[in-house]
N, CA, C and O atoms as a Tinker XYZ file with bonds, in Angstrom:
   400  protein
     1  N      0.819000   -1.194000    0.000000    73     2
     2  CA     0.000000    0.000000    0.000000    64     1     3
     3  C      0.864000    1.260000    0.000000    63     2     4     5
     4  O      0.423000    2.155000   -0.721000    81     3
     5  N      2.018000    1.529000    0.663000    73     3     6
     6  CA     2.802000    2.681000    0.625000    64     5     7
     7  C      3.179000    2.355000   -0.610000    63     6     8     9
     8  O      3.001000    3.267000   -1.419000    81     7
     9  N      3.695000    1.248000   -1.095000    73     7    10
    10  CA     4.461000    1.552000   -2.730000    64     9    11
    11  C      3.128000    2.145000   -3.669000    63    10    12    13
    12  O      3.406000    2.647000   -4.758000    81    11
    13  N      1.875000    2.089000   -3.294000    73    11    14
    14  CA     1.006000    2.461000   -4.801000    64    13    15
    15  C      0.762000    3.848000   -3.994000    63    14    16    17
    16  O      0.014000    4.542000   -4.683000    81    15
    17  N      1.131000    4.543000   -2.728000    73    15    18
    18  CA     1.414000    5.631000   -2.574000    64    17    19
    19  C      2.360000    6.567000   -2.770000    63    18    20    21
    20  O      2.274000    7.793000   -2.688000    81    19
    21  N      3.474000    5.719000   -3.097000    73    19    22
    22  CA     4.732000    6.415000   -3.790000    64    21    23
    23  C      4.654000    6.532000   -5.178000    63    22    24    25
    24  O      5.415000    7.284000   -5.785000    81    23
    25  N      3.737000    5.804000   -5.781000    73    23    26
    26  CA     4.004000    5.241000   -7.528000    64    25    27
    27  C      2.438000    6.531000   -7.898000    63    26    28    29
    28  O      2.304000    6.911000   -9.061000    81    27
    29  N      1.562000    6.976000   -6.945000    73    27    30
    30  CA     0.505000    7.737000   -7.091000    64    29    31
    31  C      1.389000    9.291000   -7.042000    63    30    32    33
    32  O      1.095000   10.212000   -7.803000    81    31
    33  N      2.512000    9.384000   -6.006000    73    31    34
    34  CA     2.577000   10.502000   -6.185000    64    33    35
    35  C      3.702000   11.170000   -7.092000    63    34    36    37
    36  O      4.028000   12.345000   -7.260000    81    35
    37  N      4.162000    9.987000   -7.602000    73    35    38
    38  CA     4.833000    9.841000   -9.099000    64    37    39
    39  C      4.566000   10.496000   -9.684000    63    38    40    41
    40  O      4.970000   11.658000   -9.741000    81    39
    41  N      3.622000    9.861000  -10.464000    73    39    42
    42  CA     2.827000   10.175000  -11.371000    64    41    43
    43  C      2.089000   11.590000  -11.109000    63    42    44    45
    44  O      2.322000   12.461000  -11.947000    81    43
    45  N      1.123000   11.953000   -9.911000    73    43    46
    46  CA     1.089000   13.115000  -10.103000    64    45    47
    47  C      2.130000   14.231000  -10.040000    63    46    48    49
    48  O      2.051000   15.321000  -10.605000    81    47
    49  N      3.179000   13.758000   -9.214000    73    47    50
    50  CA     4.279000   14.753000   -9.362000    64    49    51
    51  C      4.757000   15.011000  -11.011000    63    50    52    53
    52  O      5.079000   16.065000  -11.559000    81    51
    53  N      4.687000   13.923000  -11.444000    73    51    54
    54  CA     5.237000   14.247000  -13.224000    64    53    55
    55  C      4.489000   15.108000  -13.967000    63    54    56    57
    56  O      4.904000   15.978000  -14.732000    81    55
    57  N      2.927000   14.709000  -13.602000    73    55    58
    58  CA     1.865000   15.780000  -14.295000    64    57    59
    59  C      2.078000   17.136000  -13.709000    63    58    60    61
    60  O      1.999000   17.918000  -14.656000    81    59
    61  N      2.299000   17.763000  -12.658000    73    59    62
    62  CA     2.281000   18.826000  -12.340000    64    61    63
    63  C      3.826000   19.403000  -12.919000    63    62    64    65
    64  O      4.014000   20.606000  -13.103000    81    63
    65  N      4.918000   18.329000  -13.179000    73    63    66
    66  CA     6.270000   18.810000  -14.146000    64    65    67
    67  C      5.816000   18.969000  -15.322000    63    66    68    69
    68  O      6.082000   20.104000  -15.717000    81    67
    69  N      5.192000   18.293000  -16.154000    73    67    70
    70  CA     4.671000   18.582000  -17.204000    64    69    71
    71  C      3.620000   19.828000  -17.193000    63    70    72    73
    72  O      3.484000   20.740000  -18.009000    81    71
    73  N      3.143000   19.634000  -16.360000    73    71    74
    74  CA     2.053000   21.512000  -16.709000    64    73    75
    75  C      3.272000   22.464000  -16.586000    63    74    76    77
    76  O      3.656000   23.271000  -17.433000    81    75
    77  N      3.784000   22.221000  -15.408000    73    75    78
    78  CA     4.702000   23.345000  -15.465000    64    77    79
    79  C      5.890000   23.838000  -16.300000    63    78    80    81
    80  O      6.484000   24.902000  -16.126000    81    79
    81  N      6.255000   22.540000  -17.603000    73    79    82
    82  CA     6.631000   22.620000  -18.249000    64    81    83
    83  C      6.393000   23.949000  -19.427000    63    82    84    85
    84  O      6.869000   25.069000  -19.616000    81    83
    85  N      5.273000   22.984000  -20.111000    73    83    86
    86  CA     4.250000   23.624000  -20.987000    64    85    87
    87  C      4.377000   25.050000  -20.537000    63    86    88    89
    88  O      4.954000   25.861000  -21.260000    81    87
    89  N      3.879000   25.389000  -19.408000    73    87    90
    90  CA     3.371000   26.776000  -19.060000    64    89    91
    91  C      4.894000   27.644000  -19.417000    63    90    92    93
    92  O      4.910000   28.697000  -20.053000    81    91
    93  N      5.784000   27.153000  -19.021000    73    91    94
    94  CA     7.051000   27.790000  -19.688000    64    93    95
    95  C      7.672000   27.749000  -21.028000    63    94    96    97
    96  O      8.541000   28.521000  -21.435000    81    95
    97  N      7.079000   26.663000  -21.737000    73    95    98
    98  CA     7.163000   27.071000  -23.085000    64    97    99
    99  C      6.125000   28.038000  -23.584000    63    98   100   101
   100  O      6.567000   28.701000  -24.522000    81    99
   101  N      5.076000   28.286000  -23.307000    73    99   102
   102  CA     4.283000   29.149000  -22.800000    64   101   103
   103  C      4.697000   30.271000  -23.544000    63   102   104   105
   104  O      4.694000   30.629000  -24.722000    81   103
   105  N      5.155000   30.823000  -22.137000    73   103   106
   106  CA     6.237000   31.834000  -22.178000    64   105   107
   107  C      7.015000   32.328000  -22.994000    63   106   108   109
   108  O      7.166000   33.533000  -23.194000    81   107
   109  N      7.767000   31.131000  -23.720000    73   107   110
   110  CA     8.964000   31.539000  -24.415000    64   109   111
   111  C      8.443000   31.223000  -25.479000    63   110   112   113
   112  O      9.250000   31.356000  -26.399000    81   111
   113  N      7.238000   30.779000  -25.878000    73   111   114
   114  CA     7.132000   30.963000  -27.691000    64   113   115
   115  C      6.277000   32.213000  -27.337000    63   114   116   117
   116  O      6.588000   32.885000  -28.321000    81   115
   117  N      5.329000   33.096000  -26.562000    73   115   118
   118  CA     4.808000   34.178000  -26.854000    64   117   119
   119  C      5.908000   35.306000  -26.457000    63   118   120   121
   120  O      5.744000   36.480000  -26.791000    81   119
   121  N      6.593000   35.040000  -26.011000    73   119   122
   122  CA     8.377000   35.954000  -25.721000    64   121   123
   123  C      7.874000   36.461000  -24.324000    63   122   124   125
   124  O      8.838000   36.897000  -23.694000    81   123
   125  N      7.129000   36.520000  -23.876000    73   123   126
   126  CA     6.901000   36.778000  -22.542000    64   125   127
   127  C      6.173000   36.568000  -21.216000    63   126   128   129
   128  O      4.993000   36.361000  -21.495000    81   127
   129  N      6.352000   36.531000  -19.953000    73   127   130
   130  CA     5.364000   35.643000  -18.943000    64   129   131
   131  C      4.315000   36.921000  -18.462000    63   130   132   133
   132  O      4.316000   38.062000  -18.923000    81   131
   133  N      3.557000   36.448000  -17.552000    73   131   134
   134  CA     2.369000   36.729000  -17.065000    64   133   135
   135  C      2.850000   37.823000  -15.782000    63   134   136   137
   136  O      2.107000   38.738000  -15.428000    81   135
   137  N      3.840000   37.639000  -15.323000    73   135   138
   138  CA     4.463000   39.076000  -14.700000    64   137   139
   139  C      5.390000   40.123000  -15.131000    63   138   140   141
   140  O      5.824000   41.139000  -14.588000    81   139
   141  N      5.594000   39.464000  -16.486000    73   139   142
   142  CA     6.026000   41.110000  -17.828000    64   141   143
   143  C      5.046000   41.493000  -17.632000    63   142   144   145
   144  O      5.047000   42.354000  -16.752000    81   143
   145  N      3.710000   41.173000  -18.225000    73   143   146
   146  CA     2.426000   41.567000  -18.430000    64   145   147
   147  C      1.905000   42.418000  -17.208000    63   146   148   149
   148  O      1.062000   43.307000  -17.336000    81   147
   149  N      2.404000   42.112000  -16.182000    73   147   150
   150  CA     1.821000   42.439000  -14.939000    64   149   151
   151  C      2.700000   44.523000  -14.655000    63   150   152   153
   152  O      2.292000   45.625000  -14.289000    81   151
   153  N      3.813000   43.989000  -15.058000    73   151   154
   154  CA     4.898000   45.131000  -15.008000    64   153   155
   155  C      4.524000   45.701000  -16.048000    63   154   156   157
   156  O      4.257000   46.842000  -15.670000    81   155
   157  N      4.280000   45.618000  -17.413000    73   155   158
   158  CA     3.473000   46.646000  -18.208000    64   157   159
   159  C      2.750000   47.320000  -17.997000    63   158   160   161
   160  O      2.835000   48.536000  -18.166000    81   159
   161  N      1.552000   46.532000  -17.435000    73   159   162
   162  CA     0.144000   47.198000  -16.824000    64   161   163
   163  C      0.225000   48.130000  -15.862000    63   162   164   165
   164  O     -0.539000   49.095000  -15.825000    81   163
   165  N      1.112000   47.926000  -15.046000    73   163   166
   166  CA     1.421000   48.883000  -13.938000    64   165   167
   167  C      2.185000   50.435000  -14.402000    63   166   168   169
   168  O      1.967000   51.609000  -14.105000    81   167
   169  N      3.285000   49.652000  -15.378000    73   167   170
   170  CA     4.081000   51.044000  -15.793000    64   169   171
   171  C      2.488000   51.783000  -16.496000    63   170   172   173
   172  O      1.902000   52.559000  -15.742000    81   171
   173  N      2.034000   51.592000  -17.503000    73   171   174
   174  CA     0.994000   51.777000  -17.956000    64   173   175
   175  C      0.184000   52.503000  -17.437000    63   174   176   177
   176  O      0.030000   53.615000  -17.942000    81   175
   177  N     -0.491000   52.180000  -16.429000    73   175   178
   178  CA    -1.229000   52.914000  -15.397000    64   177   179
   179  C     -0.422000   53.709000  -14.842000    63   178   180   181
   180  O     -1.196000   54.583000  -14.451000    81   179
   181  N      0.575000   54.017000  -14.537000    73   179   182
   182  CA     1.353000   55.184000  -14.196000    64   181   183
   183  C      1.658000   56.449000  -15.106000    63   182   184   185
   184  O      2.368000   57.414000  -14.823000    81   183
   185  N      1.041000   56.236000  -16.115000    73   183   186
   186  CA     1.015000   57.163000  -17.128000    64   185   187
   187  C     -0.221000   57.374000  -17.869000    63   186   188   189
   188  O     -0.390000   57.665000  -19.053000    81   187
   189  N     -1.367000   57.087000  -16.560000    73   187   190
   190  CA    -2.495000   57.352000  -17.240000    64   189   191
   191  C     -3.310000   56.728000  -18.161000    63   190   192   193
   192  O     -4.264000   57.093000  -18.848000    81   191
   193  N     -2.544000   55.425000  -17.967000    73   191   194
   194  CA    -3.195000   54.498000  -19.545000    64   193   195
   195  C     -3.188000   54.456000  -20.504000    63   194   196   197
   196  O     -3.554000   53.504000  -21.194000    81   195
   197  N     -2.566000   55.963000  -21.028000    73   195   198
   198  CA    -2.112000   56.328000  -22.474000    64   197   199
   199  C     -0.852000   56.206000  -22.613000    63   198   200   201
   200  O     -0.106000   56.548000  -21.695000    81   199
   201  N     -0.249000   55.573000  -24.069000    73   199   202
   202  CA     0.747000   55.887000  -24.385000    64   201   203
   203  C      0.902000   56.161000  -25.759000    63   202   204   205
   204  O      0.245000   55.488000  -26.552000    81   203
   205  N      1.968000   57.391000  -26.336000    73   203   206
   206  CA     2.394000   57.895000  -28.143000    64   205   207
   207  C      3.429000   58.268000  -27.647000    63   206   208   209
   208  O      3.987000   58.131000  -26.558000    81   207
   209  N      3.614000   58.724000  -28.504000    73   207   210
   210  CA     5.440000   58.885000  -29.325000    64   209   211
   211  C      5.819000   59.819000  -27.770000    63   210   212   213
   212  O      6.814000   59.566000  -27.091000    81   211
   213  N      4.891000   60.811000  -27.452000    73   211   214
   214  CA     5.877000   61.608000  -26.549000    64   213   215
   215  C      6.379000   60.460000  -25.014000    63   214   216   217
   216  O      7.505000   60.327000  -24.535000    81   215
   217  N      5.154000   59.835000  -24.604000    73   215   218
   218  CA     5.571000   59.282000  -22.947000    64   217   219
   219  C      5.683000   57.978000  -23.372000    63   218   220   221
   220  O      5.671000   57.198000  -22.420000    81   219
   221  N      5.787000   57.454000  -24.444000    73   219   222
   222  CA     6.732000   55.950000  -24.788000    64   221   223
   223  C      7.620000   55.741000  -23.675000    63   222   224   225
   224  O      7.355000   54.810000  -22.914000    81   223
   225  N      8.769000   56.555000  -23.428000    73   223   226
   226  CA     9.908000   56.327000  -23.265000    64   225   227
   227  C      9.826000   55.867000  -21.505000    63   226   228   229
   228  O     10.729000   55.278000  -20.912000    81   227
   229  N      8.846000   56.197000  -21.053000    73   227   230
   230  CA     8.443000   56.504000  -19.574000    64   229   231
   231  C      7.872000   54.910000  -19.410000    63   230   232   233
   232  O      7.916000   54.571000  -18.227000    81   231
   233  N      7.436000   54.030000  -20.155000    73   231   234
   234  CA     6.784000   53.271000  -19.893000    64   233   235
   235  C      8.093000   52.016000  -20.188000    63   234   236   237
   236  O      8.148000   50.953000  -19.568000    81   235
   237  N      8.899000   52.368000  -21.076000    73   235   238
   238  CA    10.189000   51.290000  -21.555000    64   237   239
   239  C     10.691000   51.340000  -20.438000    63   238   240   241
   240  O     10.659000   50.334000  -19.729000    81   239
   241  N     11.383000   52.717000  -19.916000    73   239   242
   242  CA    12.281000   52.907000  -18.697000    64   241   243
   243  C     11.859000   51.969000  -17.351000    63   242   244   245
   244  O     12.642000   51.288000  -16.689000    81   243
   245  N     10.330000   52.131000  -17.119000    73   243   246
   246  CA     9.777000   51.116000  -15.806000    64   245   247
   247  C      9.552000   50.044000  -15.988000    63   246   248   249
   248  O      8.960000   49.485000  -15.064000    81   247
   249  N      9.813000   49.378000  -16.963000    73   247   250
   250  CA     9.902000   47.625000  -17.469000    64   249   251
   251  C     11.196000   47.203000  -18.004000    63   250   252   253
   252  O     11.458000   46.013000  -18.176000    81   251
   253  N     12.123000   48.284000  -18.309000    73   251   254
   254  CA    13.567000   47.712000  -18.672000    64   253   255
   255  C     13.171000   46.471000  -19.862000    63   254   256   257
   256  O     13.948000   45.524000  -19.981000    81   255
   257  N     12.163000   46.535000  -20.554000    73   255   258
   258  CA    11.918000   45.336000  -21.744000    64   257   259
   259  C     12.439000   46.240000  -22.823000    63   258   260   261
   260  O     12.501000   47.461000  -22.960000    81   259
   261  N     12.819000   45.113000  -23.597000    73   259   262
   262  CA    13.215000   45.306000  -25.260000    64   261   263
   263  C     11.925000   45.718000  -25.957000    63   262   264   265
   264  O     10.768000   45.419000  -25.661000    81   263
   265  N     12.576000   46.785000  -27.360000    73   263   266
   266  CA    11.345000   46.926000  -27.972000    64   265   267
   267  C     10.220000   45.414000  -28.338000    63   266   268   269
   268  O      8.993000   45.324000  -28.296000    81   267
   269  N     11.169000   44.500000  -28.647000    73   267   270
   270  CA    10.322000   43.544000  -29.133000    64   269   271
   271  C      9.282000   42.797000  -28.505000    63   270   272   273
   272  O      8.259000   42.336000  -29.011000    81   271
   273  N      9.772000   42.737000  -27.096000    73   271   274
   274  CA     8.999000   42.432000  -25.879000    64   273   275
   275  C      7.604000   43.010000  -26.021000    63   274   276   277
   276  O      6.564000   42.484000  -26.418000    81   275
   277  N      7.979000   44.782000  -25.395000    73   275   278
   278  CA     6.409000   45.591000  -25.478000    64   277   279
   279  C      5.786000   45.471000  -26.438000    63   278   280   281
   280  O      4.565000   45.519000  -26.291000    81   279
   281  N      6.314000   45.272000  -27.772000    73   279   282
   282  CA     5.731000   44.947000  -29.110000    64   281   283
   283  C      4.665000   43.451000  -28.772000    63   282   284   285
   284  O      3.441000   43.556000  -28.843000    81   283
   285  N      5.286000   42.230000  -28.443000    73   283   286
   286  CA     4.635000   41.034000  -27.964000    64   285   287
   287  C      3.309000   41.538000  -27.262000    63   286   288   289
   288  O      2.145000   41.438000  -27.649000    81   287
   289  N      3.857000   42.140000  -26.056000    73   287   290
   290  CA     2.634000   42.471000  -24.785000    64   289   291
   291  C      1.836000   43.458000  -25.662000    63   290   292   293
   292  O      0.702000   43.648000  -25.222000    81   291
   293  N      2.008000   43.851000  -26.314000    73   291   294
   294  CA     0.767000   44.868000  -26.868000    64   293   295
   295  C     -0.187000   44.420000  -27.538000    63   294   296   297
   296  O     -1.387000   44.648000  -27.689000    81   295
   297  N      1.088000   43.286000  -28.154000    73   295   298
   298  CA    -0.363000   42.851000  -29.698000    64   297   299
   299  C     -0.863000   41.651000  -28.861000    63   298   300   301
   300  O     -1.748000   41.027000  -29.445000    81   299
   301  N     -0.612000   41.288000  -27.950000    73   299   302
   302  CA    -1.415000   39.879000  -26.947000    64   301   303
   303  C     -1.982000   40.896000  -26.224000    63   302   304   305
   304  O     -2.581000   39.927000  -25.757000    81   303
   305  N     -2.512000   42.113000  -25.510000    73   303   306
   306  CA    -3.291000   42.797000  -25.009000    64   305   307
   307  C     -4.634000   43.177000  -26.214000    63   306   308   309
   308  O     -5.834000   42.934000  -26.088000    81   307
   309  N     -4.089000   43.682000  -27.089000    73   307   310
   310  CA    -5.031000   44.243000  -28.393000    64   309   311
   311  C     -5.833000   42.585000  -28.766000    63   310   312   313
   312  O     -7.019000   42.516000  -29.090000    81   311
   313  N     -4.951000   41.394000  -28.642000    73   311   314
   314  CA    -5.914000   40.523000  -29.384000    64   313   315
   315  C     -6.658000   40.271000  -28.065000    63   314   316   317
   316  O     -7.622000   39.753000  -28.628000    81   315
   317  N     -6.892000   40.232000  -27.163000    73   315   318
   318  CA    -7.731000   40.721000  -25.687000    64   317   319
   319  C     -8.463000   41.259000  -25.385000    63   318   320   321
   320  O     -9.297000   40.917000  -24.547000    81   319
   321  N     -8.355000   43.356000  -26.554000    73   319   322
   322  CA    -9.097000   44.105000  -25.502000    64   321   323
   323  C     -9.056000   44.611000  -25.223000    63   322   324   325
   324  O     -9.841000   45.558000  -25.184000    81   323
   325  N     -7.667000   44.392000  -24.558000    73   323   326
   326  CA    -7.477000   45.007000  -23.389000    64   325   327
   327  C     -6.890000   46.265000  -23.275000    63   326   328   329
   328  O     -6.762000   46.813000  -22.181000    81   327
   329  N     -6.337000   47.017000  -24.858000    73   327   330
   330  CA    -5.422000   47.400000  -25.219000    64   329   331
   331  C     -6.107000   48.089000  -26.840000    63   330   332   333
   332  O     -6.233000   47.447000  -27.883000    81   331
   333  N     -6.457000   49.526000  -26.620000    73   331   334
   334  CA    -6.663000   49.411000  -27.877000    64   333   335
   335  C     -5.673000   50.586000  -28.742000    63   334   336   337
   336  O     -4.748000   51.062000  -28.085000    81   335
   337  N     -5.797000   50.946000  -29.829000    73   335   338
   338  CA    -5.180000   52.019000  -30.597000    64   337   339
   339  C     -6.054000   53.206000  -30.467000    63   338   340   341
   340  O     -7.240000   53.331000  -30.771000    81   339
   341  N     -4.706000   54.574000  -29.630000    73   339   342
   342  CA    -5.749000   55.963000  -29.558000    64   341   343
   343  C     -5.830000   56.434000  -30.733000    63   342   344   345
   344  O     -4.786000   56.371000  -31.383000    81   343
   345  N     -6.749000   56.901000  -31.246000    73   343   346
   346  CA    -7.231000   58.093000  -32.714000    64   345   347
   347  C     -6.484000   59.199000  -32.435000    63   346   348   349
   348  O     -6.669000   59.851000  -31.408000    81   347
   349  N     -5.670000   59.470000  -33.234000    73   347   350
   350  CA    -5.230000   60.834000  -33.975000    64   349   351
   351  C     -3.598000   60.997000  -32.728000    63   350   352   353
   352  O     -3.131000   62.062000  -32.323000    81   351
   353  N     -3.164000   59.816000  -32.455000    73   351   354
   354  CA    -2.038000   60.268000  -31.383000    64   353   355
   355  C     -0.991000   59.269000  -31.839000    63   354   356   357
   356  O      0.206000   59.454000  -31.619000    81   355
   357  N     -1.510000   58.103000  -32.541000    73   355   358
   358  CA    -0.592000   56.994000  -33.106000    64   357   359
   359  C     -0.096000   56.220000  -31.435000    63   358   360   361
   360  O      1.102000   56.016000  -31.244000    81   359
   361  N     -0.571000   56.049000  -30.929000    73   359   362
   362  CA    -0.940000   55.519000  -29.460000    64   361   363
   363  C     -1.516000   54.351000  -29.134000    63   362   364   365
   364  O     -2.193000   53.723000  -29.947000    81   363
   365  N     -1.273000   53.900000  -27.756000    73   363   366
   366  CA    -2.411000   52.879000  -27.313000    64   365   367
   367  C     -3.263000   53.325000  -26.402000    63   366   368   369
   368  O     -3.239000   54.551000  -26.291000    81   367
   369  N     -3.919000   52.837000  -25.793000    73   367   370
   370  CA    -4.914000   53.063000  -24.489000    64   369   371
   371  C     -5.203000   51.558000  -23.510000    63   370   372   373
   372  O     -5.812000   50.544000  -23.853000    81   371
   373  N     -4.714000   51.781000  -22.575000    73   371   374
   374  CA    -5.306000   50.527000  -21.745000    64   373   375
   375  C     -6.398000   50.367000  -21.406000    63   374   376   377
   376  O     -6.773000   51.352000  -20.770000    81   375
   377  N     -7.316000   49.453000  -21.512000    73   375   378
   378  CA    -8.268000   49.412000  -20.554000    64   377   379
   379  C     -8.318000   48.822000  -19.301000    63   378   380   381
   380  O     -8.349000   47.612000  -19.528000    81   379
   381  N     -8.339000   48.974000  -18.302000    73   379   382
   382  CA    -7.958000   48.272000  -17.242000    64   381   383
   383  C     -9.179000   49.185000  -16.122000    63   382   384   385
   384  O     -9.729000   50.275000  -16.278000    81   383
   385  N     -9.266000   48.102000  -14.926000    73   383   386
   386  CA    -9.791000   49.089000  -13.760000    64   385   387
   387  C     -9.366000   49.741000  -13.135000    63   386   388   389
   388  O    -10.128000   50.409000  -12.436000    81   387
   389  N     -7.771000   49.960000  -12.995000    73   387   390
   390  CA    -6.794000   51.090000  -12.366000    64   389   391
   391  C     -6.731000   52.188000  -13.126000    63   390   392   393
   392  O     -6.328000   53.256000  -12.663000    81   391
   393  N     -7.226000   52.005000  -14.703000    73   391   394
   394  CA    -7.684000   53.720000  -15.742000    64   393   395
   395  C     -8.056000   54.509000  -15.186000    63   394   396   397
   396  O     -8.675000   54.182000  -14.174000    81   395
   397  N     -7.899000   56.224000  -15.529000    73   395   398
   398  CA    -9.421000   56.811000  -15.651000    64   397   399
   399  C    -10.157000   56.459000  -16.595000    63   398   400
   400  O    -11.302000   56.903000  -16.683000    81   399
């Protein structure tokens, strides 16, 4: 009985290596995890939810990410929602509940 308790938690131990696997390839085929995302949103909201060409630079500086990165997190926010393009500023806009 202890061995089909060792051989049970095997096996679930492997499944929970395997999710946790996955969830990190995850990651690295969309180029970024779920607490980039988290550090975007925040820089983001610190600037009002808006961002264009002038306060870009304000939002790179508080995430230290590569252009290509914020590029990732934007267009996985926009296919979301969450994230749309401002009119007439060449911009985004967050939507979030920390906005005005």
């Amino acid at each position: 009985m202890i061995q089909a308790t060792n051989i049970s938690f095997g096996v679930r131990g492997a499944a929970c290596c395997a999710t946790l696997l996955v969830a990190g390839c995850a990651d690295v085929q969309r180029g970024f995890s779920d607490r980039d995302m988290d550090r975007f949103v925040a820089a983001m909201i610190s600037v009002d939810c808006k961002v264009d060409f002038k306060n870009h630079e304000v939002v790179e500086e508080a995430t230290g990410f590569s252009t290509d990165k914020l590029m990732a997190i934007t267009d996985h926010l926009k296919e979301k929602r969450l994230v749309v393009e401002t009119e007439n500023t060449n911009g985004i806009t967050l939507i979030n509940k920390g906005c005005p």
